[in-house]
Structures are given as structure tokens and as C-alpha cells.
N, C-alpha and C positions, 0 to 999 in steps of 0.2 A: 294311251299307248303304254304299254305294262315294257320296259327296256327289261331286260335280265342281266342280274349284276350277279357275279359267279365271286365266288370268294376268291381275290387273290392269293395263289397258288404259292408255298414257302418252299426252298430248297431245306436241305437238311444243316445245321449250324456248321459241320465239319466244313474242313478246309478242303478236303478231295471230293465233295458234293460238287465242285465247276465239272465233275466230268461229267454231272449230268445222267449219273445211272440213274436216277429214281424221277426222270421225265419220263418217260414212256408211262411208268404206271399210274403215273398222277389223274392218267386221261380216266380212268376207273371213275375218278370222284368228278366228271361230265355228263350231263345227263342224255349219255346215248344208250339209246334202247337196241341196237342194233352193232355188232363190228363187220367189216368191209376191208376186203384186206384187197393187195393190186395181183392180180395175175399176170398179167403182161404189158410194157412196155409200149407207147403211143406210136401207132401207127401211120405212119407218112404226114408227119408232124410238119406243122410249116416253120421255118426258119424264124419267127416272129416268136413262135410261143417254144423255142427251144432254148432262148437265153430267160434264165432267172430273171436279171434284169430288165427285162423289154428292148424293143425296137430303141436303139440313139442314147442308152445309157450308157456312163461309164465304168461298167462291169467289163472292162476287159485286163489285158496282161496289162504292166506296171511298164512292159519294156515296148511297148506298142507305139507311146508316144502320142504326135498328134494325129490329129481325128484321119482317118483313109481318105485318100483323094482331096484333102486341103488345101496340100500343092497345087493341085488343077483347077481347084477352084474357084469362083472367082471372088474377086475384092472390093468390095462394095462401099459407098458412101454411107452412114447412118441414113440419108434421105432417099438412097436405094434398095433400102430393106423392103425383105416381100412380105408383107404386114398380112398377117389372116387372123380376122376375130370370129372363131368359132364358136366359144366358150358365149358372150355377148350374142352373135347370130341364132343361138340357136336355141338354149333356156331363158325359160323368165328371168324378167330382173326385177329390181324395185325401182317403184315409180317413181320418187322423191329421189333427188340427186343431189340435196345438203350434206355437211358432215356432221347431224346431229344425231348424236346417239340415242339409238331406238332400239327398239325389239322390231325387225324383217321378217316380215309373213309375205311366204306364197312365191319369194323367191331364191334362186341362186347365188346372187349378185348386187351390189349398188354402184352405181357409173358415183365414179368421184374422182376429183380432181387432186395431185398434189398440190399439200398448205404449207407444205415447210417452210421457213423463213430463211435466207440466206446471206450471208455477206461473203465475200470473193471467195470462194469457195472451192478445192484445188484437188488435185487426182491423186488420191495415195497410190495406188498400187491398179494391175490391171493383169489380166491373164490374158496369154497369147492364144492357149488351145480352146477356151470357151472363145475367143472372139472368130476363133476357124469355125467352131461347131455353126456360126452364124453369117460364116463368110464375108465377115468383116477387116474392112484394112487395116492392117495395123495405122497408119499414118493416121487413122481420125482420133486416137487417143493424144495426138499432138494440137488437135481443132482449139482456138481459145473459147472457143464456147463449151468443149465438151461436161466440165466439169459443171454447169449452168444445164443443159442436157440433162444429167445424171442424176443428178440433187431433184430435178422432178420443176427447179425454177424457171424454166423454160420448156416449153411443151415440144417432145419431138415429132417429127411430121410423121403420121401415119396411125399412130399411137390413138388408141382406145381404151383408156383410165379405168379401170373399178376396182373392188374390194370384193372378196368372197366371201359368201356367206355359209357358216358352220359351227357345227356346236362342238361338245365331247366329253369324256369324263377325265375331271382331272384328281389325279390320286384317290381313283377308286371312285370319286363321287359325282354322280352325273352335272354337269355344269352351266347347265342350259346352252342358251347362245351365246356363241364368242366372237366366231368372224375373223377377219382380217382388220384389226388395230390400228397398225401402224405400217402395212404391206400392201401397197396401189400398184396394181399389176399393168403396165402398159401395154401388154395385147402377146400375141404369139407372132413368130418370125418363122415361115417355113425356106428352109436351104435347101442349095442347088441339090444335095442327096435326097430331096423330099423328107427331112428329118422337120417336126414341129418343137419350136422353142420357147416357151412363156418367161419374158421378162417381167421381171417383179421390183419395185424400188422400196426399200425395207426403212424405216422412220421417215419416211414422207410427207406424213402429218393426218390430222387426226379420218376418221371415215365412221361411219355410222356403227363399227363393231369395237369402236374404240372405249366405251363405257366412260370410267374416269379420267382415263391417259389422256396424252397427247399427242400420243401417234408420232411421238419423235424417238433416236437411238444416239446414244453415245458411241464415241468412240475405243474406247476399249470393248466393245461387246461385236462391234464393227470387225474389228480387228478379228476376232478370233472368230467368229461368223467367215469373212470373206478365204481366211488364211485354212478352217480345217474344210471347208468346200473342197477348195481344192485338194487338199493334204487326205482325203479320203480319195477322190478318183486317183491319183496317185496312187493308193495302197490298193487302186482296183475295187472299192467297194461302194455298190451304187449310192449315190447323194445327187442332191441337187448343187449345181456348180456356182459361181461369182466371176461375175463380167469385170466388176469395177470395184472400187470404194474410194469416195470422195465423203470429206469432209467440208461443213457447211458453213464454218465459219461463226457460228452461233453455238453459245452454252446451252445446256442443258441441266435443268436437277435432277439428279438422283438420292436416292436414298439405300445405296449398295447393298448395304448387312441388314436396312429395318430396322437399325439399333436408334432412331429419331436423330438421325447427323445428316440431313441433306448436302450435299455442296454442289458445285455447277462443275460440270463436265463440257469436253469438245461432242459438237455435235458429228453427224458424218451418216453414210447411207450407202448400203452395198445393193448392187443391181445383181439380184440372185435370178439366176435359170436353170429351169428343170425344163422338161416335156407335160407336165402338169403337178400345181400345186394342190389337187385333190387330196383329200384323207379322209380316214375312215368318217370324221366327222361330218364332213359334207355331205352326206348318208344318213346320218345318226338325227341330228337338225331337224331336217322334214316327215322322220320316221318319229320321233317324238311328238309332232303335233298332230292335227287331227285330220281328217279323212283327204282332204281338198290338198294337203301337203303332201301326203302318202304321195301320191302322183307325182310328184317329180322324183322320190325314190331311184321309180321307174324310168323316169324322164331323165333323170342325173343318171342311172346305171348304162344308160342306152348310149348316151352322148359317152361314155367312158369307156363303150366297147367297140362303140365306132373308132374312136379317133387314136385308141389307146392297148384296143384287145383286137383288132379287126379278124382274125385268123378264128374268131370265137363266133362272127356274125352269122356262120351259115356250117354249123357242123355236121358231118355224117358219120355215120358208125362205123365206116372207113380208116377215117380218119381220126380217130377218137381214144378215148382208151378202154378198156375190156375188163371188166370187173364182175368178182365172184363173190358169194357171200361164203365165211371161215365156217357155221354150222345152220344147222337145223334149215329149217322153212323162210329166215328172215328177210325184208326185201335185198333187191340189189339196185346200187345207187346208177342209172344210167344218166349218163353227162351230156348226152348228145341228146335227150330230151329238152332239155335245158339249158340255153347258153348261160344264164343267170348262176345254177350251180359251177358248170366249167368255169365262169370266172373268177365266183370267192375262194371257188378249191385255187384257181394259179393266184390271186392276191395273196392269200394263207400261207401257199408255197415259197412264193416270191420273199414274204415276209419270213418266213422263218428259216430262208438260205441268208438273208439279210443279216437276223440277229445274230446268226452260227457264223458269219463272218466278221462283225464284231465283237465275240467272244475270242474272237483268233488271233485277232492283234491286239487286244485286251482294251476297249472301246466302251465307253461307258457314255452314254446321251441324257442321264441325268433328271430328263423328262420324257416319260412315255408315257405321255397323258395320249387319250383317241386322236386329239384334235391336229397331235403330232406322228403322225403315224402315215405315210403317202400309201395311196390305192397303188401306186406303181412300185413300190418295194424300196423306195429310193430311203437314205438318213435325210430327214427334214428337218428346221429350225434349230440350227445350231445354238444352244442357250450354254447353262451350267455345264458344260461335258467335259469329260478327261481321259485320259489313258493312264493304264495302271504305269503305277513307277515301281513301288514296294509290291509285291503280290499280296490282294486282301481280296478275298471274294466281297466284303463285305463295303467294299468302296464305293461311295456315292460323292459324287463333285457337287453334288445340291444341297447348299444348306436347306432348303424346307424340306429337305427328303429326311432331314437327320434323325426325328424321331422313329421313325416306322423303317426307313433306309427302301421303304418299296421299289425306289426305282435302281436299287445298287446294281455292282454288274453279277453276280451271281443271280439276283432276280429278273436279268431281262429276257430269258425264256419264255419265263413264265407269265411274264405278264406279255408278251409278244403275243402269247396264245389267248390271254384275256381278251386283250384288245380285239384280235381276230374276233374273238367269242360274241362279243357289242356289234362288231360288224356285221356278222352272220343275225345279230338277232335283228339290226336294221332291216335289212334284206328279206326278212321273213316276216316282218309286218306288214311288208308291200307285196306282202303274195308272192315273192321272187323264189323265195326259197319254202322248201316243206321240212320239217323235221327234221327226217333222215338225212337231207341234204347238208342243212348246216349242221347235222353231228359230223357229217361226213368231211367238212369243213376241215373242223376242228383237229378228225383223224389224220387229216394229210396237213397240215402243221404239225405234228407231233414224226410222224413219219422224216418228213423233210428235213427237217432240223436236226432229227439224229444222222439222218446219213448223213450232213451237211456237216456236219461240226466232227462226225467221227473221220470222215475224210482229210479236212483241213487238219486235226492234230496229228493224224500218221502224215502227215507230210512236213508238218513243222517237224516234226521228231525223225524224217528224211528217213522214213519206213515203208515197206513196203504191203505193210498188212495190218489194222488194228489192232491192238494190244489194250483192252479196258485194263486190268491190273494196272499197266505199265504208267499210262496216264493217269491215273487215280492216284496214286502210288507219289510223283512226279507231282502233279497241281496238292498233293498235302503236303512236300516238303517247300517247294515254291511258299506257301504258305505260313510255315511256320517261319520259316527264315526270313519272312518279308526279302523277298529276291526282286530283283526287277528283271520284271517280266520279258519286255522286248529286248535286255543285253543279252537275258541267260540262253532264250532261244538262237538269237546271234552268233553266240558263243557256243553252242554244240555243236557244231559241223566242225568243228575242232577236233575233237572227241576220235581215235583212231579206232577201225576196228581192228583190234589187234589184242587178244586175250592175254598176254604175256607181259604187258603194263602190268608194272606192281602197284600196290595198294596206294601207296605213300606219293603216286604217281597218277592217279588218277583224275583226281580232282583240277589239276594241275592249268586245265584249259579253261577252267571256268573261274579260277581263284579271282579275276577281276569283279567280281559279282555273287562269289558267296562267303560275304566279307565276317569277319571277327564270329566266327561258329566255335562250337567246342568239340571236343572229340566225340561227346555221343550225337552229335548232328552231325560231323564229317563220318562216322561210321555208316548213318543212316544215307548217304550221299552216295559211300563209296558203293552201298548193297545198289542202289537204284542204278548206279553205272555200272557197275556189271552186269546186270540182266540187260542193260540197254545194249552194252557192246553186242551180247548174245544175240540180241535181236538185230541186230547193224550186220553182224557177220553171217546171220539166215540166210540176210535180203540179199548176201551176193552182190551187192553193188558195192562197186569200190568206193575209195575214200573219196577223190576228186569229185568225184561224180556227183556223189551224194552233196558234198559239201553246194557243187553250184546247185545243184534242185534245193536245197533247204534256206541259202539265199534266198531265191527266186520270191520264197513265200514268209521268210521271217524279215523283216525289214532292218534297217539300221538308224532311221530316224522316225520318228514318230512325234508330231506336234504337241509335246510336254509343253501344259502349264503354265511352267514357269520359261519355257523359251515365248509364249505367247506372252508373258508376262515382259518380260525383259524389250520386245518389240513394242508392246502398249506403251512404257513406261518413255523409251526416247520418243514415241508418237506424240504424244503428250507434249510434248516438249520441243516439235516441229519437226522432228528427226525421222523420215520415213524409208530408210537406206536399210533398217532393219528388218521390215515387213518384207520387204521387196528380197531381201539375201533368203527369210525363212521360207517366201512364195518357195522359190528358187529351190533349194534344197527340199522342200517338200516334195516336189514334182516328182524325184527321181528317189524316191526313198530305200528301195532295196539295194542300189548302186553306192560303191564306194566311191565319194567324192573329194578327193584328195585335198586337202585347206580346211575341209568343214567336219573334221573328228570333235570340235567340238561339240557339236550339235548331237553327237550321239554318249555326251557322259551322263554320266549317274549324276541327277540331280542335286542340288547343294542342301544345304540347311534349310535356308530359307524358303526353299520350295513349298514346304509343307505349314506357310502361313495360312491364315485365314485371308480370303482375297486372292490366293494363288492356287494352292489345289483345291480349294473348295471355292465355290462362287453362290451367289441367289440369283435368282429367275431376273431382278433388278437390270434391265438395260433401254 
């Protein structure tokens, strides 16, 4: 199987390169023999395929709250859950069901049990709106069993154990098999809405994709795993969400920095839920080995559009979208021949309104290796990741990213399109896809992502129209000044239009956040807010107005670091009153929560230690 490894893609060093002018053209250095441009808009599109997100994700408003009709729903025992194994039912699995680590041919899957070891073992933290998505009562997180339950030391009734099997490329280099490590999925849960839910218990203990580990997780990795789950549906951007986290009462070694200093850490275990833990790599896996593998390609992409794309199982030209070719004689890509291209074009899509939404609240995942990457557009495996505090395009939270910075947050466009790019070439080993198609892929990622990201900045910037100068402009001074990113945006809906503000007066709203400047950076400040007001006073919308729409979308708290820090650090120490205050205020992040300003200051000193804004892959 020949993969195609495409060079990963560089922005430009400058600091106003996050606007992103020089993606579109990048697609040149693709090897598409063909461009395709959209002529018209999907017609009688079904409701399914008109959220980015998909069916039962949490891409919605921030002020929506909990899940529609949870109130009416009902509330169930853990031993009343409506348990449907799909995933098990329907592809291969592997024969052997020990936890010894091997190389898995020919399947999807390995039935395995959790091994974790546990001693009393107790409930940190628990989310109410993921226990609605499941129609579960709150009153069972009181059960003296549940934390036994959880931890994977007592088998829950219904529950059907395995590991998934998948490969991917990590940092550019294909990585063979990886699989699920330390992740024993106990089965999927479908709710009274007909929504499907795969719970997953995360350091479990070891499963045949576990290599050297031991399939267990510490508690600090816990922590910021279960706490940015949620703290991202909150910000309305799809992820996969956290039921639980209990810790197990048993240490653990790690070896954090790799600097040869192991020491024993708390152990602990968050039950993560998505609608499916698929990724590009679950694809990539079987598309690498040989003929007899290829087949489940097809067999994997089939069971993905069933249960995950259905709106894609029986399309018509009706219903479809309508494409021209830009010149000459060259083919044109029709989608409704194909459910197979209709789907990597809406994954490609999905994924690159994803990453242009992460770029918006200044989001950095730290690892975008394949293997992390969901078919369904969701943020997966919470590892190294951070949010900018200082503005640096050049910010990566993963120390092994340090030398190369591949995965910084300026480069997650681009390597977004990579990843796609692996994807598409799975799919076309298995005969799914022809050429044209997955160039075509590739083209509607690049398309997506621009409208996607140019949208969300004219709304951060409480505008009514695009402005590329204005942003470019704007993300180079952010830049130089190391400004933090999510106060400064906060802090503009301050900003009056009102042209008659003297010079001396302008700055005025933002002083909190563009701290110790000199006068040739407050001149270069005061030019960019006067074109801005310019533009503020076009749009015709008054001040109020403006100000609550630029709420709406620029937050006030955002899970820094070093507050994930400050919660690990009483965790540690038995104290779990902190986890539970930062759940709490995560939930509601655009809203002013009176008592908890501190939660949205400017970082201290020691934020910016080693072990606080930077992390290793180490958990």
C-alpha cells in the first residue's frame, strides 16, 4: 500500500500570517489535476447533514444550556441503560481476547476487559448535562458502588468491553498500529431522543494496543482531559464530552519531562462520551495492509455512514449539490454517484469548520497526529493542549512538538488539511474514492475553513462585513505585543463608535491588556482603532447591540493552564472542591459570573513554567 505523505504545509513566520491569507493558495502545491468550484447551494438538504457538527453533537449556542427535552426525559438506573453494541455487532473483531500486546490483523476491535487495580476509589467530579445526553439520574452518582462502576473494577450490567483498533501518522511519520492503550470502551447507550452515545473508560489498564504501557492514567492528565471536555462544549465547539472522573486509589509512574525522574502519581479514570471514537486512523490501519484488510476500509466506511452519516445512504441529484467545472473540458465531481466521496467532502468540511473554530478562541490541541483526528469533526484526546494567553502564533503546549513546533497553533490549518489529505488517500486505496474525488476533498477543506474562520473573526470584531487588512493588521499587533488573546477580544466591545474620541483616549478600554507598550506601539494601536471605529460606525449598529453580539462569541473564561494547574495541584492533595468550582464556571463561559472574575485574569508569573503552559504527551 503506497500512503501519500504530502509535505507538511508552513505558514509564513510573520505574526499576521494567523489571518490565513496565504491558505487558499497553498492548495496549488496539491496534486490536483483538476479545480471545481460550488455553483449552487444543497438542495433540500436534510437536517442531519446541515449541522457541521453532526446529529447529537455539542455544536450548539453556549446559552442553550442543557440537552432539549431532558426535562422530559426520563431518569434512569445505570442497570436501565439501553445498551446497543453496534460497533461489536457488526465488524470483525479479533479472536484472542487477552491483554497482550500484539500486531491485530483483519480486525476492527479486541473484546477486552478492564485491569485496573484499585483501592477505594472515590468520585471527583461528574457532569450533569452529559449524564442528561444519557438520561441518567442524577441520584446514581450518589450509589456507593458507582465509583467501583467507573474505575472499570466492577463490570456494569449491559456493558460490552473492547478496544479499537487503528493506526496513524504521528508527527508527519506513519506510525503503524496503535489502537486503544489505555481506552476500553463499554458499549454505546442510545437515549430516549434516539441520540447514540459510546462510553469509553480512559487508563483502564493495559489491551492488546497497549505496546509498552500499562494502560493506566494519572491524575493530573485526568483532570485536564475530563475539565477541557466539557469546557469546549461550553465554548459550543464540537468534542467529545466526560461522564465522570474517579480516581483509583493506586499510584502510578510517570516520567512527565523524559528528563529520567520517574515518580508515582494518583491514579484516576475519566468515562469520556462521544457518538463515536472513530478517526481518520481507523481507515488508515486496514488501508495500509494488504488486500484481505482493504475490505473493511469499506466495511468500516459503511458501518460509519450508517449509523453516523445516514442522510448520505441513498442520495439523489435532488437532493445533492450541483457542481460546475471553473475551465476548459475538465471532469466535474458528481457526489450523488458516490456516497463514499459525499462523505470525506462533509468529514474534510466538518474538520475544517472545527479547526477555524479553534483558531477563534485561540485553541491549541498540541497533537494532531491522524490517530487523533474524529471522522465526526469532534476535538479528540485531550493531551498537551492550551489556550493562548500571550498572543504567539508560534505557540505549541507540547514539549515534543518543540523542535519542528508542527503542531503550533498557526500550523493547525494546515496540518488539518494534511491529515484530511491521509484520509482521502485511505479511501482511495479501497477503491472508495477516484482521483478527482479526493482532490476534490481536499478543495472543500480549504474552501470551508476560509469561510469558516473569516466569519467567526468579523464577528469577534462585532462587524458586519470582512475586513482581511483589518484582521491582519490586528493579529500582527496582538503579536508583537504578546497581548492575551481572549481579555483583548473581551475587552473590545468597549470600544465606542464614536469618531470624536481623541487620540490620548483611545486606547483607553483596552489599557487592562496592553500592558507596558511605548509610544511607537501605542501609535501603531491608536492607527488600528481608528480604522476599527470606521468600521464599527459603517456597520450601523449601535454600541449596545454590538457589544452583547461580541459577548455572545468572545468568551470571558477560557480553561488556562495554569487554572487547570492550580485544580491538579489541591487534587493531589485530596482537595477536589477546585475541579468541581472550574467544571462549574467552564459551563457558562461567555456569561458574567459574579464571584468568579478571578477566573478570567491575566495569568501570573508562574504560569509560564515548564509543567504549566507547556506539557509532554507523558499521562
Amino acid at each position: 500500500m503506497n500512503l501519500l505523505h504530502f509535505s507538511p504545509l508552513r505558514f509564513s513566520s510573520s505574526p499576521a500570517a494567523l489571518h490565513f491569507a496565504k491558505f487558499t493558495p497553498l492548495f496549488s502545491s496539491c496534486p490536483t489535476s483538476h479545480r471545481v468550484w460550488l455553483r449552487s447551494r444543497q438542495l433540500n438538504r436534510t437536517a442531519g447533514m446541515a449541522s457541521a457538527a453532526g446529529e447529537g453533537t455539542s455544536a450548539v449556542a453556549p446559552s442553550e444550556g442543557r440537552v432539549s427535552g431532558a426535562a422530559d426525559s426520563p431518569r434512569l438506573k445505570l442497570e436501565e441503560l439501553n445498551w446497543d453494541h453496534s460497533f461489536v455487532r457488526e465488524l470483525p473483531g479479533d479472536p484472542r481476547m487477552d491483554h497482550m500486546p500484539r500486531e491485530v490483523l483483519h480486525a476492527c476491535y479486541s473484546k477486552v476487559s478492564p485491569s485496573v487495580e484499585v483501592e477505594n476509589p472515590k468520585l471527583v467530579a461528574w457532569s450533569q448535562s452529559v449524564a442528561d445526553l444519557l438520561d441518567l439520574d442524577p441520584e446514581e452518582f450518589e450509589r456507593p458502588d458507582f465509583s467501583m462502576l467507573f474505575s472499570g473494577a466492577t463490570p456494569l450490567v449491559g456493558a460490552s468491553t473492547y478496544a479499537q483498533c487503528y493506526g496513524g501518522h504521528q508527527f508527519g511519520t506513519w506510525a503503524g498500529q496503535l489502537g486503544d492503550g489505555r481506552a476500553i470502551t463499554l458499549g454505546e447507550v442510545l437515549n430516549s431522543r434516539g441520540e447514540r452515545w459510546e462510553l469509553q473508560l480512559k487508563g483502564a489498564g493495559k489491551t492488546p494496543y497497549s505496546r509498552f504501557a500499562d494502560g493506566l492514567a494519572v491524575l493530573r492528565s485526568s483532570i485536564r482531559e475530563f475539565l477541557c471536555s466539557e469546557a469546549m462544549h461550553g465554548l459550543g465547539i464540537p468534542t467529545t464530552r466526560a461522564l465522570c472522573l474517579v480516581t483509583t486509589g493506586k499510584y502510578v509512574v510517570r516520567d512527565m519531562f523524559y528528563d529520567g525522574n520517574p515518580k508515582e502519581e494518583p491514579g484516576a479514570i475519566v468515562c469520556r462520551v462521544g457518538q463515536s471514537f472513530l478517526r481518520f486512523g481507523s481507515y488508515q490501519i486496514h488501508a495500509s495492509r494488504d488486500k484481505e484488510d482493504l475490505k473493511l476500509v469499506r466495511l468500516l466506511a459503511d458501518y460509519t455512514i450508517k449509523y453516523h452519516y445516514p442522510h448520505l445512504e441513498n442520495l439523489q441529484q435532488r437532493n445533492t449539490l450541483s457542481f460546475e467545472v471553473a475551465e476548459g473540458d475538465l471532469p466535474a465531481i458528481d457526489l450523488t454517484s458516490n456516497k463514499y466521496a459525499a462523505w470525506a467532502v462533509e468529514v474534510a468540511e466538518r474538520t475544517a469548520s472545527l479547526v477555524a473554530r479553534w483558531q477563534g478562541v485561540g485553541f491549541t490541541h498540541g497533537v494532531l497526529n491522524t490517530d487523533n483526528m474524529s471522522v465526526l469533526g469532534l476535538t479528540i484526546d485531550y493531551g498537551p493542549f492550551g489556550f493562548l494567553d500571550a498572543f504567539d502564533p508560534s505557540y505549541t503546549p507540547n514539549t515534543t512538538d518543540l523542535p519542528g513546533r508542527r503542531y503550533c497553533f498557526a500550523n493547525q490549518p494546515d496540518v488539518g488539511l494534511w491529515n484530511v489529505a491521509q484520509f482521502a488517500t485511505a479511501l482511495a486505496a479501497a477503491d472508495l474514492l477516484n482521483k478527482d474525488e479526493a482532490n476534490y476533498v481536499m478543495e472543500r477543506y480549504g474552501t470551508k475553513f476560509m469561510d469558516e474562520y473569516q466569519s467567526i473573526m468579523t464577528r469577534k470584531l462585532g462587524l458586519t462585513k470582512y475586513n482581511k487588512q483589518l484582521i491582519s493588521r490586528l493579529l500582527n499587533n496582538l503579536a508583537v505585543d504578546k497581548v492575551d488573546y481572549t481579555n483583548f477580544f473581551r475587552l473590545l466591545c468597549n470600544v465606542k463608535a464614536d469618531a470624536t474620541v481623541p487620540d490620548k483616549d483611545l486606547i483607553a478600554p483596552l489599557k487592562a491588556v496592553l500592558l507596558d507598550i511605548g509610544k511607537e506601539r501605542k501609535e501603531a494601536w491608536v492607527g488600528w482603532l481608528q480604522t476599527y471605529i470606521e468600521e464599527v460606525i459603517s456597520s450601523g449598529v449601535p454600541d449596545e447591540e454590538r457589544k452583547v453580539t461580541m459577548n455572545s462569541v468572545n468568551p470571558k473564561y477560557i480553561l488556562r493552564n495554569y487554572l487547570c494547574q492550580s485544580a491538579i495541584d489541591a487534587a493531589e492533595l485530596g482537595d477536589f472542591e477546585e475541579v468541581r468550582r472550574l467544571l462549574k464556571v467552564m459551563e457558562r463561559p461567555y456569561d458574567d459570573q459574579p464571584g468568579m472574575e478571578k477566573y478570567a485574569r491575566l495569568p501570573p508569573a508562574w504560569a509560564y513554567r515548564p509543567g504549566v503552559c507547556m506539557l509532554s504527551c507523558s499521562s
